[in-house]
C-alpha positions in Angstrom: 8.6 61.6 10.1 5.3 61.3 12.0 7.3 57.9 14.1 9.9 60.7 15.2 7.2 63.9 15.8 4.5 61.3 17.5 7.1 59.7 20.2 8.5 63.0 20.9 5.6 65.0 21.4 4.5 62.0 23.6 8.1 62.7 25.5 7.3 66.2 26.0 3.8 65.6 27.3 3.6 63.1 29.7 7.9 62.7 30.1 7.6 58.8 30.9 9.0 56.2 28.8 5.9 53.9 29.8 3.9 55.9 27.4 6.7 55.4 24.9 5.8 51.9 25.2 2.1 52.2 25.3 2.0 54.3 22.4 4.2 51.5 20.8 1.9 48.8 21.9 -1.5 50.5 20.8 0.2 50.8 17.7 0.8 46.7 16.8 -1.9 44.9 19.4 -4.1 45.0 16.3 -2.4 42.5 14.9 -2.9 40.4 17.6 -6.7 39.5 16.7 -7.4 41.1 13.3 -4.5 40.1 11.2 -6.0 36.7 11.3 -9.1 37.9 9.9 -7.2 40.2 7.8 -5.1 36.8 6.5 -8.7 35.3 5.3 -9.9 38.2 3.5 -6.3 38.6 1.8 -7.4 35.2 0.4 -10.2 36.2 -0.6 -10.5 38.8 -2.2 -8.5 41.1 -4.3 -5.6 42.4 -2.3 -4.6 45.9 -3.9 -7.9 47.2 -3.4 -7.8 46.0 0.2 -4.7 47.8 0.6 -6.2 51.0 -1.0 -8.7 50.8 1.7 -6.2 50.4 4.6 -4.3 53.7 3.3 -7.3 55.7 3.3 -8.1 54.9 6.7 -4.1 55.9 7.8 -4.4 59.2 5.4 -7.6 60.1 7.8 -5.7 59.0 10.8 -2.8 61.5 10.2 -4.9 64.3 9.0 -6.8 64.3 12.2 -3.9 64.2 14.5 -2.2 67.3 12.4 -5.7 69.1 12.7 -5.5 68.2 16.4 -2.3 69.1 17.2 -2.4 72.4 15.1 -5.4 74.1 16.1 -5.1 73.1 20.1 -8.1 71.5 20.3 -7.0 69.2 22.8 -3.6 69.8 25.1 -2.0 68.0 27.7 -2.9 64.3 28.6 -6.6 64.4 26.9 -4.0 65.2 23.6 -1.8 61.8 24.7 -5.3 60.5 24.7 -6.2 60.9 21.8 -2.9 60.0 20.0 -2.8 56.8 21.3 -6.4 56.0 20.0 -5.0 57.2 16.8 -2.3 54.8 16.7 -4.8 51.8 17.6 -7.0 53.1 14.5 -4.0 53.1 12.4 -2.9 50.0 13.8 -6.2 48.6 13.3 -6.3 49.3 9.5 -2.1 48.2 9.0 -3.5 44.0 10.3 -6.7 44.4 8.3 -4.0 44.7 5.1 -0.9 43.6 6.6 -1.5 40.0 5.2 -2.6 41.3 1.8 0.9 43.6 1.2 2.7 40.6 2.4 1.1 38.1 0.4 1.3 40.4 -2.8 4.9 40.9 -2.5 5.7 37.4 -3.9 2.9 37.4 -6.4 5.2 40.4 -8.2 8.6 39.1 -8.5 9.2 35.8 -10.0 9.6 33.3 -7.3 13.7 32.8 -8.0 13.8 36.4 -7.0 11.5 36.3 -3.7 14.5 37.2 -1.5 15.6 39.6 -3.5 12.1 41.4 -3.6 11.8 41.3 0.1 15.4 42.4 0.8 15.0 45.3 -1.6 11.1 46.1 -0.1 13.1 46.1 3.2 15.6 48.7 1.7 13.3 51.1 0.4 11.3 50.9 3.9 14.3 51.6 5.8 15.1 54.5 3.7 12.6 56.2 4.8 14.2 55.5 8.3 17.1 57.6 7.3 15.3 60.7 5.3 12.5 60.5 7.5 14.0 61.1 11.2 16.4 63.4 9.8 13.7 66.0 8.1 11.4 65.5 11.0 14.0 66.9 13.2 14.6 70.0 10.7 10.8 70.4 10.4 9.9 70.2 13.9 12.4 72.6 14.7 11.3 75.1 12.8 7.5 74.5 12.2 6.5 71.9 14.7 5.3 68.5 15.0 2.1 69.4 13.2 3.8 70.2 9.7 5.2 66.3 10.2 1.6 64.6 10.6 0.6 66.7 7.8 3.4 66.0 5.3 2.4 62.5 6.2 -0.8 62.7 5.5 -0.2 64.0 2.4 2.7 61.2 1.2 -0.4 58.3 1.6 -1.8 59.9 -2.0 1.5 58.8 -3.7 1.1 55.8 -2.2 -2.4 54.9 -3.6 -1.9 56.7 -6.8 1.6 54.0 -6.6 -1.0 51.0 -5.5 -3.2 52.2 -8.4 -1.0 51.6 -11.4 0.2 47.8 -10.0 -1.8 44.7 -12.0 -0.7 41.6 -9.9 -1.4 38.3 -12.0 -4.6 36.8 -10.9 -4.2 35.0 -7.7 -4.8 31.6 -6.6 -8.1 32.1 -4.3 -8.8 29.9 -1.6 -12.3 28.1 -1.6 -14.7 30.1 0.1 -17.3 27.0 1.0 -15.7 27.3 4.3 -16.5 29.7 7.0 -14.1 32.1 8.5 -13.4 30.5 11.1 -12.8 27.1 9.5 -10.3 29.0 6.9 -8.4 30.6 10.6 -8.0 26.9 11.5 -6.4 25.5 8.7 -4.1 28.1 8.4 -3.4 27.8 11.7 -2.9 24.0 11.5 -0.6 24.6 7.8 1.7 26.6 10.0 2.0 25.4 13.1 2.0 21.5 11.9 5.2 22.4 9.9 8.3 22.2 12.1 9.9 24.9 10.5 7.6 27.2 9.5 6.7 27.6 13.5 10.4 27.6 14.4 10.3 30.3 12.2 7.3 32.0 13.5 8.7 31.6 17.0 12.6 33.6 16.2 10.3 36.3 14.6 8.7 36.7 18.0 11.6 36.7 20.0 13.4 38.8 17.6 10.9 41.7 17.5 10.0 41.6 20.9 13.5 41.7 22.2 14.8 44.2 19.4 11.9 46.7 19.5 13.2 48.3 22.6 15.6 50.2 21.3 13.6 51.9 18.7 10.8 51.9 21.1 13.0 54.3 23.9 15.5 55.9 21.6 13.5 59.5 22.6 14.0 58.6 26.3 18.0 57.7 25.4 18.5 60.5 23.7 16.7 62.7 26.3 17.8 61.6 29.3 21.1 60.0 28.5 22.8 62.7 26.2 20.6 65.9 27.5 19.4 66.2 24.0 16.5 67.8 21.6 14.5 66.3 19.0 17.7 67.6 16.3 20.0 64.6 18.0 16.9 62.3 18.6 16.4 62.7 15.0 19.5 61.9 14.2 19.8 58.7 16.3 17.0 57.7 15.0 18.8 58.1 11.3 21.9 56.6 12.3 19.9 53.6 13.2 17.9 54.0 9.6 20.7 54.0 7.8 22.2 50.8 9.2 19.4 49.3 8.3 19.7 50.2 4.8 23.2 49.0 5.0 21.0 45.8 6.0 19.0 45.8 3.7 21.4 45.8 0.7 24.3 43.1 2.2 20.6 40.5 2.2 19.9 41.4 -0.9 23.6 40.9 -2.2 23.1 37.4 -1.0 19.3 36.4 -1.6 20.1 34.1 -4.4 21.2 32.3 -2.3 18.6 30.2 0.2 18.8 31.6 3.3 20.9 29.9 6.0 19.3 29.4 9.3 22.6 29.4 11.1 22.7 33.0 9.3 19.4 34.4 11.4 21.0 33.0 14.4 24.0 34.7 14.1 22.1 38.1 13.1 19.9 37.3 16.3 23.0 37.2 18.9 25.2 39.8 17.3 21.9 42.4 17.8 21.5 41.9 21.0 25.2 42.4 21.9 25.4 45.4 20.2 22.3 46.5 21.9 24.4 45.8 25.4 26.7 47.3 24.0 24.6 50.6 23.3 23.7 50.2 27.4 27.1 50.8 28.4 28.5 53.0 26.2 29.8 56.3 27.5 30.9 58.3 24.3 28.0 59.6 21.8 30.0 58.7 18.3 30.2 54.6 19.8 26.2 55.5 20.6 25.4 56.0 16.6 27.8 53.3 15.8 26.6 50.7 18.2 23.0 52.1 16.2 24.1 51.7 12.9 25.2 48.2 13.3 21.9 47.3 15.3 19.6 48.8 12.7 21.9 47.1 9.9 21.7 43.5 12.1 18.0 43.8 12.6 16.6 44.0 9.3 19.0 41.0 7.7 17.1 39.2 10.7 14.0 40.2 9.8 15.0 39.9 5.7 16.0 36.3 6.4 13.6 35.1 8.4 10.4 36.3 6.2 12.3 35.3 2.8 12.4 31.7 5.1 8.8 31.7 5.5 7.4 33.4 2.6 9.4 30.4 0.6 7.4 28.1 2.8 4.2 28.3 2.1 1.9 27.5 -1.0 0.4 30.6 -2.4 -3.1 29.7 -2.1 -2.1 29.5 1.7 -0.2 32.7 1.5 -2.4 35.2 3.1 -4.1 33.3 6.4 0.1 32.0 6.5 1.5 35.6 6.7 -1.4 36.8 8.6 0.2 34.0 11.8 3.7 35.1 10.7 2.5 38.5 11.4 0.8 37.8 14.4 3.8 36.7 15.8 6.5 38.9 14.3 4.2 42.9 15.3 2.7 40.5 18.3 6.2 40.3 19.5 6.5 43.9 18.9 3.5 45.0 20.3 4.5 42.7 24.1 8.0 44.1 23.8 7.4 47.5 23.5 5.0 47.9 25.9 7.3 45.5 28.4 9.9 47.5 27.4 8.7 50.6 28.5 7.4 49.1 31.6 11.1 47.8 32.7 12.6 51.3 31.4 10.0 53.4 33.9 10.9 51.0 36.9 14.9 50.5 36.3 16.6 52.9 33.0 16.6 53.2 29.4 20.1 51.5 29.6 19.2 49.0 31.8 16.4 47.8 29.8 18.9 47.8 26.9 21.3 45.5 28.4 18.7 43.2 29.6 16.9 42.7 26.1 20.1 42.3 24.1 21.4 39.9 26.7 18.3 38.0 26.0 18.4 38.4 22.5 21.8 37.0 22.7 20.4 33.8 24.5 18.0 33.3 22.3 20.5 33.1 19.4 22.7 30.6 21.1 19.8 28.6 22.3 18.5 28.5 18.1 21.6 27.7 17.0 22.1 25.2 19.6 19.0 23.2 19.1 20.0 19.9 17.1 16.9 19.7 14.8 17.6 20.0 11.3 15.8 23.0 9.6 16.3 23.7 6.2 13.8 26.3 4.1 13.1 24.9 1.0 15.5 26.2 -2.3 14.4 29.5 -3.9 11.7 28.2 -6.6 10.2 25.9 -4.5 7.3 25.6 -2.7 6.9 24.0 0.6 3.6 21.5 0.6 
């Protein structure tokens, strides 16, 4: 709800997709530089009370922008302002703990049902994408964008009363005689030695970065394209949200299974053409189906990949190994938001759609075309 109030009310104030893409960028370049950090700590030190930390900081985040927005305090651009330092707060706290939620996930499901665990994690994240845009669009009709920041500050006390009641089995804590920066290192060499775990790292780049435009402009595309409000933004947005849930589930029908490379590849091109195809579409009802079946073909990307990785790495290595995985796969989000809001002020929304899925589409073929052998490990196993 606050992803569909916050773009929109960043439409209405500034009406330039390049802030779209800012907002979008603010929002992930944390991960850039702290998520490496963040990926020692997660090592470290217990991981649910780090994540308790990191939702406190969001909570405050969100109940300052609804206090902002609904007592005027600030209007016009010292308002956009102030939003996107907001998103770079929240981003800042999301790579401080990005590691540890990632790390955890695996730590909670027994390692035979890994895939499953993030397939289903996926699912229950992109419900949200489907509920959410759809009752922002009713509540900002009718109360405005501020009851949408609120009601999300409010939802982060179920999730630390949820965060609260876990009890993860103790993990496996790396030694601590090194410094920080030592501990960066070897992560960095553990996961960028490995020929396929930075194969892997590399398609989560391109993935994100490409795929994030569509998300990323949909207010623009529904505003400019279609002529409409934030009731048919919203339900873009949904229509998108509940392909990925579609997603979501077909991954999870099939995550006994180890993960096929050839799979992701396939996922890969078939996003971007429907996203080409979303760029030349003339008819609305092609629009949400072109939508549904890019929302659904993004998150079995992103499902296989990570379930590739996470069965990769040891678990004592897990946090500073997701903390690179993450720098790559919201890196890639943060670049290709911001470049595609760039491209979408200078050219069109549908331009910039044709051009990313195009290039998604290349990178597929070129993955699937490259000759080395890359298999992930079977479910069970642990990569050395």
């Amino acid at each position: 709800m606050q992803q569909v109030a916050q773009a929109w009310l960043i439409l209405e104030l500034t009406a330039s997709p390049f802030y779209l893409g800012l907002d979008a960028f603010l929002g992930m370049a944390p991960m850039l530089g702290l998520s490496l950090a963040g990926g020692a700590v997660a090592d470290r030190i217990d991981r649910r009370k780090l994540l308790l930390a990191s939702q406190a900081v969001q909570l405050s985040s969100a109940l300052t922008l609804a206090i902002l927005v609904g007592t005027r305090a600030l209007q016009g651009m010292l308002l956009v302002y102030a939003i996107l330092g907001l998103s770079f707060l929240t981003g800042m706290a999301q790579a401080m703990s990005g590691p540890a939620y990632m790390a955890l996930l695996p730590n909670l499901a027994p390692k035979p049902f890994v895939g499953q665990a993030i397939a289903g994690n996926a699912m229950q994240f992109n419900l949200a994408r489907v509920v959410g845009p759809m009752l922002a669009g009713l509540v900002m009709a009718r109360f405005g964008a501020t009851a949408c920041f609120a009601l999300n500050a409010l939802s982060f006390l179920a999730v630390m009363a949820a965060l609260a009641t876990i009890h993860p089995p103790p993990q496996v804590s790396a030694e601590t005689a090194q410094s920080w920066t030592q501990e960066v290192l070897v992560g960095m060499r553990y996961v960028f030695g490995d020929p396929l775990r930075r194969r892997l790292c590399i398609l989560a780049a391109l993935t994100t970065g490409l795929g994030i435009a569509v998300p990323t402009l949909l207010p623009q595309y529904a505003k400019a394209v279609w002529r409409g409000d934030e009731v048919l933004f919203s339900r873009l947005a949904a229509c998108s949200g509940l392909g990925a849930v579609a997603g979501a589930l077909v991954v999870a029908a099939v995550a006994k299974k180890a993960p096929s490379l050839p799979l992701v590849f396939g996922a890969q091109a078939a996003l971007g053409l429907c996203m080409a195809l979303l760029a030349v579409t003339g008819w609305l009802w092609l629009a949400c189906l072109w939508l549904f079946a890019g929302g659904a073909l993004l998150v079995a990307a992103y499902a296989l990949v990570t379930t590739c990785f996470q069965q990769s790495v040891a678990d004592d290595m897990r946090g500073r190994s997701v903390s690179l995985y993450m720098v790559c796969f919201r890196g890639g989000m943060a670049v290709g938001g911001l470049l595609a809001g760039t491209a979408a002020q200078w050219w069109s929304v549908p331009a910039t759609f044709g051009l990313t899925g195009l290039a998604l589409v290349a990178v597929g073929a070129w993955a699937a075309l490259d000759g080395r052998p890359m298999t992930p490990p079977a479910l069970g196993q642990t990569a050395d």
